[in-house]
C-alpha positions as CSV (number, residue, x, y, z in Angstrom):
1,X,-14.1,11.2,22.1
2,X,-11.9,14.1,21.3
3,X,-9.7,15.2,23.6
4,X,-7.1,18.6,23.5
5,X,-4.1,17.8,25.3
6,X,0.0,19.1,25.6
7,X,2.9,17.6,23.7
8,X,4.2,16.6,27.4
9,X,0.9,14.3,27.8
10,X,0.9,12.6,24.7
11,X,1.9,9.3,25.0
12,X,3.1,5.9,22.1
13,X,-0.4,4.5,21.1
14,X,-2.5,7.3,21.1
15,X,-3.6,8.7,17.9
16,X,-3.3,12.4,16.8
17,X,-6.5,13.8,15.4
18,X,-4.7,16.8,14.6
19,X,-2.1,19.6,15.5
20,X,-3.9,22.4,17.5
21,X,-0.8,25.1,18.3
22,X,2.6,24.7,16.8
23,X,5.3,27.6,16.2
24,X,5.4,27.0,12.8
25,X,8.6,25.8,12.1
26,X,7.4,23.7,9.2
27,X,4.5,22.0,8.4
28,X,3.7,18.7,10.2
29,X,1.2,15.7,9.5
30,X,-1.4,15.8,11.8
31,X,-2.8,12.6,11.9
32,X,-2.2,8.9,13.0
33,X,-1.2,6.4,16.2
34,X,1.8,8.0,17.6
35,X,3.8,4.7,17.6
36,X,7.3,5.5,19.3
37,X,8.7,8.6,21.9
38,X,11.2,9.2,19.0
39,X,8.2,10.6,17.0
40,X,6.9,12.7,19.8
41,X,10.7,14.1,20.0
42,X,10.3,15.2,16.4
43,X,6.9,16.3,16.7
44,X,8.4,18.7,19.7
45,X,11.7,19.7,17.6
46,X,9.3,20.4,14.7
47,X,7.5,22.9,17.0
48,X,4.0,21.1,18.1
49,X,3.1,22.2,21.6
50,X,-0.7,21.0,22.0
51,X,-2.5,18.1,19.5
52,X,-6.1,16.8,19.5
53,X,-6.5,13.1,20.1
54,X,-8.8,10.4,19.2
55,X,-9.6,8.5,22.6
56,X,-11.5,5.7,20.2
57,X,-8.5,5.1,17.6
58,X,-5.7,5.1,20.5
59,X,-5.0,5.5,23.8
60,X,-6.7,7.6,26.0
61,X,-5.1,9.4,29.1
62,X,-5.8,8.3,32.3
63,X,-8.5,9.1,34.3
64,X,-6.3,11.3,37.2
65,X,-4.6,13.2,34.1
66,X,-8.0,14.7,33.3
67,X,-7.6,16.8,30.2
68,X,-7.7,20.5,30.6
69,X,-10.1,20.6,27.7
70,X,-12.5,18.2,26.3
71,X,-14.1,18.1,23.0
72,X,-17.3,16.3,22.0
73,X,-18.3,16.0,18.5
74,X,-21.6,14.3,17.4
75,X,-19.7,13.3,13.9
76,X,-16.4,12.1,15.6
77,X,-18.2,9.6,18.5
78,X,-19.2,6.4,17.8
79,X,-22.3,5.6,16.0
80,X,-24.7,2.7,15.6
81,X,-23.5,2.1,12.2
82,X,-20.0,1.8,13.1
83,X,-20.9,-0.6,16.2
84,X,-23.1,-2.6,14.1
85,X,-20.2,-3.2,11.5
86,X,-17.2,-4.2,13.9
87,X,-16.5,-6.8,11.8
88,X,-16.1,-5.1,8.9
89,X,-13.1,-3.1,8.5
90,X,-13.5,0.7,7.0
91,X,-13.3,0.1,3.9
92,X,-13.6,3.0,1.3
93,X,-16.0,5.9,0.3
94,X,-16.5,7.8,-3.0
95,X,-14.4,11.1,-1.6
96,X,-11.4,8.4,0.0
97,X,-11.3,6.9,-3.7
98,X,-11.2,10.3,-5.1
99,X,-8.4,11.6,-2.9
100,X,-6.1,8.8,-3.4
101,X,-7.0,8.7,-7.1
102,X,-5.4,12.5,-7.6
103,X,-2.7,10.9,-4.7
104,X,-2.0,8.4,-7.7
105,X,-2.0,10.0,-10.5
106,X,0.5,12.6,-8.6
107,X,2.6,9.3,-8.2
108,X,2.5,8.6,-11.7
109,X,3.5,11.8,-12.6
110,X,6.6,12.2,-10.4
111,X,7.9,8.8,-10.3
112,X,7.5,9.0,-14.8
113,X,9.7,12.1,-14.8
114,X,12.4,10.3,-12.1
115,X,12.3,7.6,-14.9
116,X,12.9,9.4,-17.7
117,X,15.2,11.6,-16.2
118,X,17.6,8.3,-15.4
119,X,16.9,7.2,-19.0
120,X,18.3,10.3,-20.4
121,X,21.4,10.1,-18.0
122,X,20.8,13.2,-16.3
123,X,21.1,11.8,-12.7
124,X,18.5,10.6,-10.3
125,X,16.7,13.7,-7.8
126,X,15.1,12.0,-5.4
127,X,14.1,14.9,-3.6
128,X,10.2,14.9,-4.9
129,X,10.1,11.1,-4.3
130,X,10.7,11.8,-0.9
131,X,7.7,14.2,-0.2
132,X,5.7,11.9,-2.7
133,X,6.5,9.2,-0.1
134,X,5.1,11.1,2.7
135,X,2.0,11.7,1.3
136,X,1.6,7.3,1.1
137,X,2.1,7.2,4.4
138,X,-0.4,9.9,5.2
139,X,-2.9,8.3,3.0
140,X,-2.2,4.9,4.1
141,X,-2.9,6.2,7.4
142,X,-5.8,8.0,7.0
143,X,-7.8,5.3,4.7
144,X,-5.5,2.8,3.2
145,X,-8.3,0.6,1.5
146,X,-9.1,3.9,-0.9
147,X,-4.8,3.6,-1.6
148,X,-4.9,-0.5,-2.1
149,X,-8.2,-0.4,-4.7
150,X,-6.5,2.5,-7.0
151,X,-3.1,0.4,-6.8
152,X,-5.1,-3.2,-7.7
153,X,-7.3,-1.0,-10.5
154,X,-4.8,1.1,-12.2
155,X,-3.4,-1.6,-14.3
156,X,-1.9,0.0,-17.3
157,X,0.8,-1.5,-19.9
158,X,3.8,0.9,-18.1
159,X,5.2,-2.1,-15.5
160,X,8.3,-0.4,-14.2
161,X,6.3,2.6,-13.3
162,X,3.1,0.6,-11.7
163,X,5.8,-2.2,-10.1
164,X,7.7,0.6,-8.3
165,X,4.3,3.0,-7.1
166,X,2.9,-0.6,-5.9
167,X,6.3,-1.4,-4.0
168,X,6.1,2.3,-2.6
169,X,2.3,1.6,-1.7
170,X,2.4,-2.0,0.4
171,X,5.7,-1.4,1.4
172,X,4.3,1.6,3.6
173,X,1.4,-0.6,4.3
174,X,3.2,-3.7,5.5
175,X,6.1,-1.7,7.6
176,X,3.3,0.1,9.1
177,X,1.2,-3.5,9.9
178,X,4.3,-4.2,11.5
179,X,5.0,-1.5,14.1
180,X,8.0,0.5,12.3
181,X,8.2,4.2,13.0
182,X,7.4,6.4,10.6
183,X,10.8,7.5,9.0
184,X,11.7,4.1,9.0
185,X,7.9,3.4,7.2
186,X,9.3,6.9,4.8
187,X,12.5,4.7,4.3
188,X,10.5,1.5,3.2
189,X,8.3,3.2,1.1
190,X,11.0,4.9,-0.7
191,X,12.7,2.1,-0.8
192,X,10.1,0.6,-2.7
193,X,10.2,3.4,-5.7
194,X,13.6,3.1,-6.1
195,X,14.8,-1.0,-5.5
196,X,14.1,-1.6,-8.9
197,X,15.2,1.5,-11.6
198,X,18.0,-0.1,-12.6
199,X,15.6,-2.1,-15.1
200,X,15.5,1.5,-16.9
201,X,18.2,0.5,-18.9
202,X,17.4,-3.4,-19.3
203,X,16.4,-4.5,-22.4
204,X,12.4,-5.2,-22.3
205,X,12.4,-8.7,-23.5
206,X,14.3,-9.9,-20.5
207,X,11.4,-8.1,-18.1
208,X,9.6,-11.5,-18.0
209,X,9.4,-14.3,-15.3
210,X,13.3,-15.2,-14.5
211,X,12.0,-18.8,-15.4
212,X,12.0,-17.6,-18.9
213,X,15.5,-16.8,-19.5
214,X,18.1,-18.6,-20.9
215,X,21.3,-18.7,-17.8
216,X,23.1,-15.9,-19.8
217,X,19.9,-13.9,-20.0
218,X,18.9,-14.0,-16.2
219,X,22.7,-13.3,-15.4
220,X,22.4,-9.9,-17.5
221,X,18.8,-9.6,-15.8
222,X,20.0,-9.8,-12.3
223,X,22.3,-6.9,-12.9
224,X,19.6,-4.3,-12.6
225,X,20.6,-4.7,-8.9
226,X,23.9,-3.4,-9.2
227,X,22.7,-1.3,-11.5
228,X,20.0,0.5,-9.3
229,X,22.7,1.3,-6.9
230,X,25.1,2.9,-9.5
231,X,22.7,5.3,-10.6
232,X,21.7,6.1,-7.0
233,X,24.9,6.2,-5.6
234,X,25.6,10.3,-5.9
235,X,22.1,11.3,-5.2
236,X,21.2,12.6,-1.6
237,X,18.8,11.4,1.2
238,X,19.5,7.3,0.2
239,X,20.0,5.9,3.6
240,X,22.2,3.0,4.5
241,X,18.6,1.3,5.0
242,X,17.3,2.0,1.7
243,X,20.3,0.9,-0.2
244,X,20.3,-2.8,2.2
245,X,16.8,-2.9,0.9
246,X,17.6,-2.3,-2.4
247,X,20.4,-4.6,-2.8
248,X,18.4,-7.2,-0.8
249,X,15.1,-7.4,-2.0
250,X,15.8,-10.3,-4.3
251,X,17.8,-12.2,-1.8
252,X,15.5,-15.3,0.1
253,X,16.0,-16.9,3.2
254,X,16.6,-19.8,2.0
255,X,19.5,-18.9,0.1
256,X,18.3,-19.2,-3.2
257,X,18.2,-15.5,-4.0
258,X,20.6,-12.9,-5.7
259,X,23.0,-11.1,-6.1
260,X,24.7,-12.7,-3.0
261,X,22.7,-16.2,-2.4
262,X,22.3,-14.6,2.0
263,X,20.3,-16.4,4.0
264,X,17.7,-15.5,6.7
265,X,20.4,-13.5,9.3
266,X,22.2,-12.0,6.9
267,X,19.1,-10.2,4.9
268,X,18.2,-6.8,6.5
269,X,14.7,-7.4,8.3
270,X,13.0,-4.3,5.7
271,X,14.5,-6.3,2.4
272,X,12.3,-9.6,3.5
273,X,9.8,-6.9,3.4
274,X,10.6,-6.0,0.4
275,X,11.0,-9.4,-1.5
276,X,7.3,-10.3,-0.2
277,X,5.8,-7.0,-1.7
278,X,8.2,-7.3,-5.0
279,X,6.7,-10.3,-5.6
280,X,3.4,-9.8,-4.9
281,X,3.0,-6.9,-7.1
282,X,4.7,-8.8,-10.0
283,X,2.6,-12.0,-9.8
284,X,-0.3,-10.0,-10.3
285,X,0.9,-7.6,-13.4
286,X,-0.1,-8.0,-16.5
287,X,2.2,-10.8,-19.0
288,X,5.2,-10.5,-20.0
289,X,6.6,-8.8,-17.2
290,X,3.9,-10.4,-14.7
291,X,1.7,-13.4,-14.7
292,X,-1.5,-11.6,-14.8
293,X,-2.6,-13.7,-11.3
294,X,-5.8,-13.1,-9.5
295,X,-5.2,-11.9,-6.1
296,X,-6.0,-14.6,-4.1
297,X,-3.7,-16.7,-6.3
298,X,-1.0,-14.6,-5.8
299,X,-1.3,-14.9,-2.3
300,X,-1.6,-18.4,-2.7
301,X,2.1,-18.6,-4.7
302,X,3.1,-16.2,-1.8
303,X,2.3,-18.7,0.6
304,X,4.0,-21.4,-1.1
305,X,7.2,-19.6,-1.6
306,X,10.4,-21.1,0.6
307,X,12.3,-18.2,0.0
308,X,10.1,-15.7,1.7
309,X,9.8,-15.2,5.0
310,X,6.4,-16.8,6.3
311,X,5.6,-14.8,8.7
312,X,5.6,-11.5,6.2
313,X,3.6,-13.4,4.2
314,X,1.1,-14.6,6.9
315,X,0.7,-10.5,7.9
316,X,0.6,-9.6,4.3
317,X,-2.4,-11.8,4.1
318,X,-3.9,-10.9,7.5
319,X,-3.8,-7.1,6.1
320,X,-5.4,-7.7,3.3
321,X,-7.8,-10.9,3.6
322,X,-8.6,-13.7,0.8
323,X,-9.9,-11.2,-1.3
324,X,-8.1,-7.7,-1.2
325,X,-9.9,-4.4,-0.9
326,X,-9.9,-3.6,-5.7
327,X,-10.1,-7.3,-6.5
328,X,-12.4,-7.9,-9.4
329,X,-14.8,-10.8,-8.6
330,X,-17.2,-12.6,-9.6
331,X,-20.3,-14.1,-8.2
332,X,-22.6,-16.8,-8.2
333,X,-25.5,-14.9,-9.5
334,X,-23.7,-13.8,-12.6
335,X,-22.7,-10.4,-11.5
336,X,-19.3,-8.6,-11.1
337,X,-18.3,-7.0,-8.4
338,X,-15.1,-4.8,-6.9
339,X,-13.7,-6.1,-3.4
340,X,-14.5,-2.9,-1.3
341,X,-14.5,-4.1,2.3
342,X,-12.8,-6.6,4.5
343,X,-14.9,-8.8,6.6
344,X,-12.4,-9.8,9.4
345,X,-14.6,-12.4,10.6
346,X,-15.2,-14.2,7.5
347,X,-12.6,-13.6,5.2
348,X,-15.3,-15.1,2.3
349,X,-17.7,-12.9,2.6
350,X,-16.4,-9.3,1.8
351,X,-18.6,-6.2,1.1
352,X,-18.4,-6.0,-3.3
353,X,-19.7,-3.1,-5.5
354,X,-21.5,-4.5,-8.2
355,X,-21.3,-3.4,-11.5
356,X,-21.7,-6.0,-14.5
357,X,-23.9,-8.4,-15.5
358,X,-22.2,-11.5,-17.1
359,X,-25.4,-12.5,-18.5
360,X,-26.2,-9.4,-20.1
361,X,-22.8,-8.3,-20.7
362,X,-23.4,-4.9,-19.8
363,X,-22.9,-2.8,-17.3
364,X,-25.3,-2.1,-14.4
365,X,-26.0,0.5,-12.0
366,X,-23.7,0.2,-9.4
367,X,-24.9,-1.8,-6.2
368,X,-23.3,-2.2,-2.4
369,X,-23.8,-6.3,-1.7
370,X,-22.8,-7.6,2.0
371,X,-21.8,-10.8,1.1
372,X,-22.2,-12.0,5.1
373,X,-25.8,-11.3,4.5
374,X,-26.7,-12.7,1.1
375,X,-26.8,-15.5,-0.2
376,X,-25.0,-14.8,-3.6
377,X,-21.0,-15.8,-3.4
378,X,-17.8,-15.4,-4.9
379,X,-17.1,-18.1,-7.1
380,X,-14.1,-16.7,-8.9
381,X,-11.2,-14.0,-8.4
382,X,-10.7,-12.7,-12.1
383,X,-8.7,-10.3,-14.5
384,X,-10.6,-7.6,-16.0
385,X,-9.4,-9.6,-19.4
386,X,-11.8,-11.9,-19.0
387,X,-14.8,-9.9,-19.8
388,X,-12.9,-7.3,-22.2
389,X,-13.5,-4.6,-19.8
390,X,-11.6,-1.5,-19.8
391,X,-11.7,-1.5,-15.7
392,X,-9.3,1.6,-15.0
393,X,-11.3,3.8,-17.5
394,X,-14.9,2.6,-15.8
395,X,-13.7,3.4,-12.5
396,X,-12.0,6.6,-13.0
397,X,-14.9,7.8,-14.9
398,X,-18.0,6.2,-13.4
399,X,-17.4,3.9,-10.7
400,X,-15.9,6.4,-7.4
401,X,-18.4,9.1,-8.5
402,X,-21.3,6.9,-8.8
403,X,-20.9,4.4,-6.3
404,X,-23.7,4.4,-3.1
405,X,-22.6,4.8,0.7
């Protein structure tokens, strides 16, 4: 149920469909759970004077504060489809995957030109990354499964670019799980772009598993910290937050991180954030830089790893179930199959698109396959490397404009 009401009646929890009058100050995001009464503050400064809210995403006001107006919208109530799924979590359609596809490829596009302008010495403008950021948020808001399939698909050979959108991506994701505001969300997500530029200027053969390195080697390596702060250090909007969750996100509470050795206390709440997503997106990039992991293996290593904070890890996992929304599968009847729904009840039995036959080693039309109600299963989180498929070109191409309902 839709409901109009004033910027004096909205209350934390309820979630903004969209502005309705504003004086048009400047353009504000209209959608998402209004989590703190410092965000309805800056929704007033910015202007907003009446919004539309979602009664069934958020709170709703209370009976003897009957709305002056209320809308009712076949589309926006609940149907039988939705109530028959409450186990399932959104998941993603053909237009979400297209609209965070061209939010992607944006990313690439910006954060590529912030790269190669640090490369060239020219200074770091972080101005654009800033907007970029706010458009994560929005999308993570609005469908954030669409968001996590591009960022597990779009595996290229680039890894500082595709490490530092991924950071930007589950950072937003996981300080939003958690209940931050959203400038502090902004902040994280930022964050995430930035925390690790200062491998721009380290030589590529020491961007492999730290394991690797010789002590001299991992000492040079561990200087991209330093390094990311240098060349951030004149440029505006870098927060004292961002820059405690860049120079943190490779300390571990256990003390056996860098470039400080803190331990749990000392490290700033958003940088354990940060250390869990750093290294989930690396175990699962491609060799040298990563180790090419499946995703429920890199969750498993996550899960095993004393210098991250547990309880991240546990919500990191929670967010994104055994198998995350874009894993590649594959299942017992021979088939592939792309991750594209949660099933909160049963973590083993998400909702796959499938799109390969091993036997036949071609591909197939594309198929929807509710795991909970067949009697095929996933026997295997894999690589695309297995099978020699060129997975980002497929589903750019074929896969989000072919896929069924």
């Amino acid at each position: 149920m839709l409901r109009c009401i004033t910027i004096d009646e909205l209350l934390p929890g309820m979630y903004v469909n969209q502005v309705l009058d504003d004086t048009g100050k400047v353009k504000v995001r209209s959608k998402g759970v209004v989590r703190s009464e410092k965000v309805i503050d800056v929704l007033r400064a910015k202007g907003v004077e009446r919004v539309e809210i979602d009664c069934s995403k958020g709170l709703a006001p209370a009976d003897n504060d009957a709305p002056e107006e209320e809308v009712s919208t076949p589309v926006q109530t609940e149907t039988h489809s939705e109530k028959s799924t409450s186990d399932q979590e959104s998941g993603f359609t053909s237009e979400s995957l297209q609209a965070a596809e061209v939010l992607y490829q944006k990313a690439v596009t910006i954060q590529q030109k912030f790269l190669d302008q640090l490369k060239t010495g020219k200074g770091a403008d972080v101005s654009k990354l800033t907007a970029l950021t706010q458009n994560i948020l929005e999308s993570v808001l609005d469908n954030k499964d669409a968001l996590m399939c591009l960022s597990m698909i779009q595996r290229g050979k680039d890894f500082l670019l595709e490490h530092s959108i991924n950071c930007s991506i589950y950072m937003a994701i996981l300080a939003n799980e958690l209940g931050y505001d959203q400038d502090e969300v902004e902040q994280a997500s930022l964050a995430g772009l930035l925390m690790d530029t200062g491998l721009v200027n380290t030589p590529n053969e020491l961007c492999v598993p730290e394991k690797q390195l010789s002590d001299s080697q991992r000492k040079t390596y561990q200087q991209h910290v330093s390094e990311s702060l240098a060349l951030l250090s004149q440029s505006e909007g870098i927060t004292e937050t961002i820059i405690d969750i860049i120079s943190q996100h490779h300390e571990r509470i256990d003390g056996s991180g860098y470039p400080n050795k803190l331990t749990d206390d000392l490290i700033h709440p958003l940088a354990k954030v940060a250390a869990v997503i750093d290294e989930f997106s690396r175990l699962g990039m491609a060799a040298p830089f990563g180790q090419s992991l499946p995703n429920n293996k890199v969750l498993k290593s996550l899960s095993q790893n004393t210098g991250l904070d547990q309880t991240l890890v546990n919500r990191l996992i929670g967010v994104l179930g055994i198998y995350p929304v874009g894993s590649l599968v594959k299942l017992s009847s021979g088939k592939l199959g792309i991750v594209s729904q949660k099933n909160t009840s049963n973590l083993l039995t998400p909702v796959v698109m499938t799109f390969y036959s091993i036997n036949s080693g071609h591909y197939s039309e594309i198929k929807r396959l509710d795991l909970a109600k067949s009697s095929d299963e996933i026997v295997a989180s894999i690589g695309p490397e297995e099978f020699a498929i060129n997975l980002p070109k497929f589903f750019s191409e074929v896969f989000i404009h072919q896929m069924p309902g």
